[in-house]
C-alpha positions as CSV (number, residue, x, y, z in Angstrom):
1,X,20.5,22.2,-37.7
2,X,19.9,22.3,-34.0
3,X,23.0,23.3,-31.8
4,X,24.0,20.6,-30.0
5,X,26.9,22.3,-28.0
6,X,26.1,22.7,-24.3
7,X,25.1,25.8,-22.8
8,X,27.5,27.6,-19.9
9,X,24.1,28.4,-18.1
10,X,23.4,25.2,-17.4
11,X,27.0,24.8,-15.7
12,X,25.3,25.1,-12.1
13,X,23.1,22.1,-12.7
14,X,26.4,20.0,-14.3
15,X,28.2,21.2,-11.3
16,X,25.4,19.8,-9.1
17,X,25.3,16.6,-10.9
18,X,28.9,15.8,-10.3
19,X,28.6,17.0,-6.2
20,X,26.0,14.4,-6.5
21,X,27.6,11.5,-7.9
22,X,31.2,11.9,-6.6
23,X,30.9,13.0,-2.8
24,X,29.5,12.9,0.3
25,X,30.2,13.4,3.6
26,X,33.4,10.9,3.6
27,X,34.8,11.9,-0.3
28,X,35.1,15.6,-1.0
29,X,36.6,17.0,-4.1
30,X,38.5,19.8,-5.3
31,X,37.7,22.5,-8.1
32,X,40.6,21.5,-10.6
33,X,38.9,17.9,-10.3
34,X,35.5,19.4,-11.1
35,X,36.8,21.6,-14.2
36,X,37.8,18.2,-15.7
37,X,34.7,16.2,-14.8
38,X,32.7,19.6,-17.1
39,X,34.7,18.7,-19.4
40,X,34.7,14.9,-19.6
41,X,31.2,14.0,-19.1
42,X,29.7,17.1,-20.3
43,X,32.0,18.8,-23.0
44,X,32.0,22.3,-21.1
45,X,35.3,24.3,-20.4
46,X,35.3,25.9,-17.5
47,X,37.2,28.2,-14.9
48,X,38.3,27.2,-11.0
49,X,36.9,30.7,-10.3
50,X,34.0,29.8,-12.6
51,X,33.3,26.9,-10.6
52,X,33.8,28.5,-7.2
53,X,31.4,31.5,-8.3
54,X,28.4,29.1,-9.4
55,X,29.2,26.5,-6.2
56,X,28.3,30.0,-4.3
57,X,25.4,30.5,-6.4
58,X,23.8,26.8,-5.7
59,X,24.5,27.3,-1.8
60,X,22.5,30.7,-2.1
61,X,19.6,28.7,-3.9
62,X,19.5,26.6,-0.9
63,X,21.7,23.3,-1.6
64,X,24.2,22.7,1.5
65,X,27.1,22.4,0.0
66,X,30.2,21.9,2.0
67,X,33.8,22.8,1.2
68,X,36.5,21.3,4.0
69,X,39.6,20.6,1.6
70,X,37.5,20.1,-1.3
71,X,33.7,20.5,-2.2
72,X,30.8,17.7,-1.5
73,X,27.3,17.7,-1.2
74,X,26.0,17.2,2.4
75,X,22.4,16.6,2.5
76,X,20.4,14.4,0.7
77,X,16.9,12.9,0.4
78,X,18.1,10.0,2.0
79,X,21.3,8.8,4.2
80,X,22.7,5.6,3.1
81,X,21.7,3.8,6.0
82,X,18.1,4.8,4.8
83,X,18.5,3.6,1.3
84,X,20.0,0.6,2.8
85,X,16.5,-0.2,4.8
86,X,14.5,0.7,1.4
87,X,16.8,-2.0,-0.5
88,X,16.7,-4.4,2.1
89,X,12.6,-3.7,2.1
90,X,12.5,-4.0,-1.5
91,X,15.1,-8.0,-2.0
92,X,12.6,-9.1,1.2
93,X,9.5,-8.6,-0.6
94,X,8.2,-11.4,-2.1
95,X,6.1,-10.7,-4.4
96,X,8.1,-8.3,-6.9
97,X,9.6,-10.0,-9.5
98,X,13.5,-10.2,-9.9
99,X,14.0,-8.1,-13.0
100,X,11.7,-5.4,-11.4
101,X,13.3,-5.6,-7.7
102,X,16.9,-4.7,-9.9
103,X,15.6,-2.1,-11.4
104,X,13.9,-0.4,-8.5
105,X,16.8,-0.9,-6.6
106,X,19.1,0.5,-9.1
107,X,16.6,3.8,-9.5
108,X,17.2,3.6,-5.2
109,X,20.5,3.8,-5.5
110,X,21.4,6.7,-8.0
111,X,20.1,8.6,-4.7
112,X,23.5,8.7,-3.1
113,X,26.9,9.3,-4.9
114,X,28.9,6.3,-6.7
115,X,30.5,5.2,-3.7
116,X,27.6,3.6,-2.1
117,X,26.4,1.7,-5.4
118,X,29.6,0.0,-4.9
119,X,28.3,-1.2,-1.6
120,X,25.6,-2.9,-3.3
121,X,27.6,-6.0,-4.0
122,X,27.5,-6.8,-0.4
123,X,24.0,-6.2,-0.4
124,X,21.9,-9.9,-1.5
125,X,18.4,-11.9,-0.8
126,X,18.0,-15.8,0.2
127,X,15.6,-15.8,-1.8
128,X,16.1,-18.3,-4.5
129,X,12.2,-17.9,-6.0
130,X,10.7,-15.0,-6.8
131,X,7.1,-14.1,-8.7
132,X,7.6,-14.4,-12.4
133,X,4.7,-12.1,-12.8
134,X,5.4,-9.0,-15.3
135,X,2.0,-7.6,-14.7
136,X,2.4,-6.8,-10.8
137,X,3.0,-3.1,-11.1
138,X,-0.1,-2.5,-14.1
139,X,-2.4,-4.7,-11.7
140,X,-1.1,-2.2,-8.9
141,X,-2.1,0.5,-10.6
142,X,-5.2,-0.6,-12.2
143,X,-6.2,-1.7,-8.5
144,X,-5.3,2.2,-7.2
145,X,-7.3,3.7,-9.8
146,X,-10.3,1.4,-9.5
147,X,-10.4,1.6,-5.7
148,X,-10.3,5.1,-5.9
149,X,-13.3,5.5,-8.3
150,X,-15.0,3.0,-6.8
151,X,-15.4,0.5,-9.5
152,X,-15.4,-3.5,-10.0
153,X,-12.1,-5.2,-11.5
154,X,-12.6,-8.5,-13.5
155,X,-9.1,-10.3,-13.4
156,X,-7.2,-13.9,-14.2
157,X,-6.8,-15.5,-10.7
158,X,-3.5,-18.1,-10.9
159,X,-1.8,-20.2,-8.9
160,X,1.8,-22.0,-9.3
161,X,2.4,-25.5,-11.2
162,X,5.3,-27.6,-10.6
163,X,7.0,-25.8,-13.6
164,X,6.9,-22.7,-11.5
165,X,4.7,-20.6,-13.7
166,X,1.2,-18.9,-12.9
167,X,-1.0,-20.9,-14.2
168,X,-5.1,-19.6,-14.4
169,X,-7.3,-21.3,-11.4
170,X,-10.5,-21.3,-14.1
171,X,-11.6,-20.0,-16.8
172,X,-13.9,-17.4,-16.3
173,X,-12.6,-14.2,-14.9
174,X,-13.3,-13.3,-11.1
175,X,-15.4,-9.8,-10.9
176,X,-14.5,-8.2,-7.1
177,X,-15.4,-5.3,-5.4
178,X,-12.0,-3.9,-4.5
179,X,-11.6,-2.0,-1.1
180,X,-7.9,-2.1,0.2
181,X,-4.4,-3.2,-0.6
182,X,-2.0,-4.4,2.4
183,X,1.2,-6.2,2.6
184,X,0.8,-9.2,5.2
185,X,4.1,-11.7,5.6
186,X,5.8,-10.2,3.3
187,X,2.9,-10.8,0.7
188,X,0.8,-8.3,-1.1
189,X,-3.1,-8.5,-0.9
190,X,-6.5,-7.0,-2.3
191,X,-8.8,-7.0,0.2
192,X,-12.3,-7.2,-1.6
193,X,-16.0,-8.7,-1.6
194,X,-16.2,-11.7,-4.3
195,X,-19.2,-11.4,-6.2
196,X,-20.0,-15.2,-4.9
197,X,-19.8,-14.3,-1.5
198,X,-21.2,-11.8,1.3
199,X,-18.2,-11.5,2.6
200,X,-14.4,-9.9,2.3
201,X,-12.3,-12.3,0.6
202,X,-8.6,-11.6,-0.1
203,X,-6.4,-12.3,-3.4
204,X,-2.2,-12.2,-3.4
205,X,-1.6,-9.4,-6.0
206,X,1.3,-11.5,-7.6
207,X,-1.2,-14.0,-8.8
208,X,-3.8,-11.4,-10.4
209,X,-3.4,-11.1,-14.5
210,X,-5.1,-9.8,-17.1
211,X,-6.8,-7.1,-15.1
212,X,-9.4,-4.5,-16.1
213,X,-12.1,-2.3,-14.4
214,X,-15.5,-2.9,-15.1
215,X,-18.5,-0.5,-15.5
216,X,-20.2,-1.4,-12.4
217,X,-19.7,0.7,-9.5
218,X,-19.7,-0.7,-5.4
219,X,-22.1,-2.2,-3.5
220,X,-23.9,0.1,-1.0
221,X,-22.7,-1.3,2.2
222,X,-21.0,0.4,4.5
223,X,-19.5,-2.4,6.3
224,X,-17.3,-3.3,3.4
225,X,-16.8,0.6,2.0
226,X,-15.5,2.0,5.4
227,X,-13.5,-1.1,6.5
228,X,-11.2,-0.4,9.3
229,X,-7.6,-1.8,7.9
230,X,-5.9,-2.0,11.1
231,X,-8.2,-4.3,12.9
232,X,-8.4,-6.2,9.8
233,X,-5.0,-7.3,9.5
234,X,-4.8,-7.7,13.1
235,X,-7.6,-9.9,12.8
236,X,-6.3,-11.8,9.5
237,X,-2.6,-12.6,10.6
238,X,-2.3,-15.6,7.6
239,X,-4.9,-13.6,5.4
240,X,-7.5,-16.3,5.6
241,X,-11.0,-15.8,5.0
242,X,-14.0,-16.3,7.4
243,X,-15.8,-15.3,10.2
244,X,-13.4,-13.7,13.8
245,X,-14.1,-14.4,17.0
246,X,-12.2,-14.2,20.8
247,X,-9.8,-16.7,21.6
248,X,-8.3,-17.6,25.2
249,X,-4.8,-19.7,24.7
250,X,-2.1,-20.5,27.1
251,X,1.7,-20.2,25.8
252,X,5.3,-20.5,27.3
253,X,6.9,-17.5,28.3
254,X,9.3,-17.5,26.3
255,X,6.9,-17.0,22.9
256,X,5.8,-13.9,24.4
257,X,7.6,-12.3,21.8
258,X,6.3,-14.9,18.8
259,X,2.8,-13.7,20.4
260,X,3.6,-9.8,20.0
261,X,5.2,-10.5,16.3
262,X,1.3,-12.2,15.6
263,X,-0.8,-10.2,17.8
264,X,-0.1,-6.5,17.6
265,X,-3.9,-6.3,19.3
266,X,-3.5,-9.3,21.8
267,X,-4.1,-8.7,25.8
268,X,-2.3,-10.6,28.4
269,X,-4.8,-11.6,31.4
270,X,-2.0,-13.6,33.5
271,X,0.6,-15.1,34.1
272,X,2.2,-17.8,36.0
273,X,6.3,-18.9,36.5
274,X,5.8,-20.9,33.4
275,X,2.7,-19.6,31.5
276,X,1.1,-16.5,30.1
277,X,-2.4,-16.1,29.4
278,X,-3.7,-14.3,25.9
279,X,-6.8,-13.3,24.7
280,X,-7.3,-11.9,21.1
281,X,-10.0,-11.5,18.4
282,X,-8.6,-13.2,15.5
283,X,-9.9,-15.1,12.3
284,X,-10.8,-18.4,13.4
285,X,-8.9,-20.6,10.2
286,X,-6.1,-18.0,10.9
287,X,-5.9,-19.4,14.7
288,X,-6.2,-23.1,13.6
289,X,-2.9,-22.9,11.7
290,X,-1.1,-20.4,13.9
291,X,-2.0,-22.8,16.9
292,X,-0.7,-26.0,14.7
293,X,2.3,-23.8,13.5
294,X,3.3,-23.5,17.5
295,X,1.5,-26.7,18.8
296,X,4.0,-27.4,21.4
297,X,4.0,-24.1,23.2
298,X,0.3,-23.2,22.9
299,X,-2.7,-24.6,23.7
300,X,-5.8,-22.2,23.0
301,X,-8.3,-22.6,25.9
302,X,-11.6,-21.3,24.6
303,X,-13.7,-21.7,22.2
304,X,-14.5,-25.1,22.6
305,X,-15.3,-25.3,18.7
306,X,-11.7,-24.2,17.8
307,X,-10.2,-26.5,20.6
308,X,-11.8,-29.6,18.8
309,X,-10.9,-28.7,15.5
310,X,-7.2,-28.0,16.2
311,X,-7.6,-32.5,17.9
312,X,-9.0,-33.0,14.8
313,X,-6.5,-31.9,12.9
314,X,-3.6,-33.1,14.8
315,X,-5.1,-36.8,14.7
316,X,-4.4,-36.1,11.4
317,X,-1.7,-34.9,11.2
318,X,-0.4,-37.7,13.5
319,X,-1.9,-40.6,11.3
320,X,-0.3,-39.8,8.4
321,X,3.2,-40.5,10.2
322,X,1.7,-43.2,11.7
323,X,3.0,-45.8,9.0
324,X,6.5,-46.0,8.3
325,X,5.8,-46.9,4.5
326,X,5.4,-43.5,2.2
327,X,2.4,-43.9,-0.3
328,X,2.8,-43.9,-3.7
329,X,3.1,-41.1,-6.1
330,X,-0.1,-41.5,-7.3
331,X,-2.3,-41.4,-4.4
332,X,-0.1,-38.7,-3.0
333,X,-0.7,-36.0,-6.2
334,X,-4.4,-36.7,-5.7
335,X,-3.9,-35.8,-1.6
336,X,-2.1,-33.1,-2.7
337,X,-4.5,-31.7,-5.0
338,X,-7.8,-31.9,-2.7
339,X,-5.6,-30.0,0.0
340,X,-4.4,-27.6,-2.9
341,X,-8.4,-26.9,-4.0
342,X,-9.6,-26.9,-0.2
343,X,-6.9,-24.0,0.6
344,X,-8.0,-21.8,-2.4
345,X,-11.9,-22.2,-1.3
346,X,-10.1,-20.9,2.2
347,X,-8.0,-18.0,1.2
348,X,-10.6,-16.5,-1.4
């Protein structure tokens, strides 16, 4: 029968678990309160001078333990403020799923004593919707593998129905090359080369299922194999896919920081009392909706070709408000779905 009784060696580490879950630098706590925690939580009688001798022998084994009218443990991985920033990171992402985001942000918070999980209930997300996708940290991790052995995925692309579930875009599986993973808006993306096209496309992670590597190692090219992340992204700001190019626009003054929060690359040629001058090399689709996003502060200036397709657009835009009288349920599901199929063509 195996002896289930806890042994007084390991009274150090039980001593350092309770300096860890009861104090910090604002909650201290005195020997006699330790003796009874040993013998509460972990069925160990013990000494005051048995706890003071093996307090001394975890400061000596390099754990800065404090004692100013009572023991507590005064360095730690992280400061609370810090865990605060990893929780916040973690409710703001939007693309872990809720049951997962608890979870990780319980594991977070076991970092610091009791007394901070109890700040937790002040500590919430907007964020009514979140990805109902249970495979997001296997995809994750079948993506870090196959990236780095260099190997094709085949995976279930989806997108959401008006049930709010993933739902498969087609049948077939899509079969990528898969180069880099990035967070962009608070979204997280593979960066890859579709077998369709000769080009990078990108996929939200949160929408990938049923994920596997294939046998087929990458292409040879090094364009794709050494791709230079930064630029990328600064490149992609809405993650859409196509060809870049140098754009000219004039904005307000007072977007200058709206441009910085876009254009981490962006150079400011000059400026007048009311207007600043930008150019930037960005993804031409990405500079069409950035330019509609902020149409009334920004006019882009050159190309011509992305000048006229930002009119076009806004004639659009403008004609379907036009008419007072709303069209019909119908018509508008069939609009909807033609924008819906136009945007995934874009985007992958």
């Amino acid at each position: 029968m195996l002896n289930t009784k806890p042994h007084k060696k390991l009274i150090p580490l039980y001593i350092l678990k309770i300096l860890r879950e009861y104090t910090d630098l604002n909650h201290h706590i005195r020997q006699q309160k330790i003796v009874c925690l040993l013998k509460k939580d972990f069925s160990i009688e013990c000494e005051r001078k048995a706890v003071a001798r093996n307090i001394s022998y975890l400061i000596d084994a390099g754990f800065d333990i404090c004692n100013d009218k009572g023991y507590y443990l005064a360095e730690r991985p992280f400061d609370d403020c810090e865990l605060r920033l990893i929780i916040d990171i973690l409710l703001f992402s939007n693309y872990i799923p809720k049951k997962q985001c608890n979870e990780l942000i319980q594991k977070v918070s076991t970092l610091s004593s009791r007394y901070f999980k109890s700040k937790l209930n002040y500590i919430s997300s907007i964020k009514s919707f979140r990805p109902q996708n249970k495979q997001l940290f296997y995809t994750i991790e079948i993506l870090d593998q196959a990236i780095s052995e260099k190997r094709q995925v085949e995976f279930t692309y989806n997108s959401y129905g008006t049930d709010k579930k993933l739902h498969s875009i087609k049948e077939e599986p899509y079969i990528v090359y898969p180069y880099q993973m990035a967070i962009n808006n608070g979204f997280f993306y593979l960066i890859c080369n579709y077998n369709k096209y000769d080009r990078l496309s990108h996929f939200r992670i949160d929408r990938i299922t049923n994920i596997k590597i294939a046998n087929k190692c990458y292409k040879n090219s090094s364009e794709f194999t050494y791709l230079d992340l930064q630029t990328y992204m600064a490149e992609h700001i809405y993650m859409c896919s196509g060809n870049s190019t140098t754009v000219t626009f004039r904005v307000v003054k007072s977007m200058i920081g709206d441009v910085l929060d876009w254009f981490c690359d962006c150079e400011f040629i000059k400026e007048n009392s009311k207007y600043c001058y930008v150019k930037v090399n960005v993804n031409i689709n990405a500079m069409v909706y950035w330019s509609l996003q902020y149409g009334a502060y920004v006019e882009v200036l050159e190309p011509l070709s992305i000048r006229e397709k930002i009119k076009d657009l806004s004639q659009v835009i403008a004609n379907k408000y036009k008419d007072s009288n709303i069209i019909g349920v119908s018509k508008k599901s069939k609009v909807a779905e033609s924008y819906k199929n136009a945007y995934v063509k874009m985007t992958i």
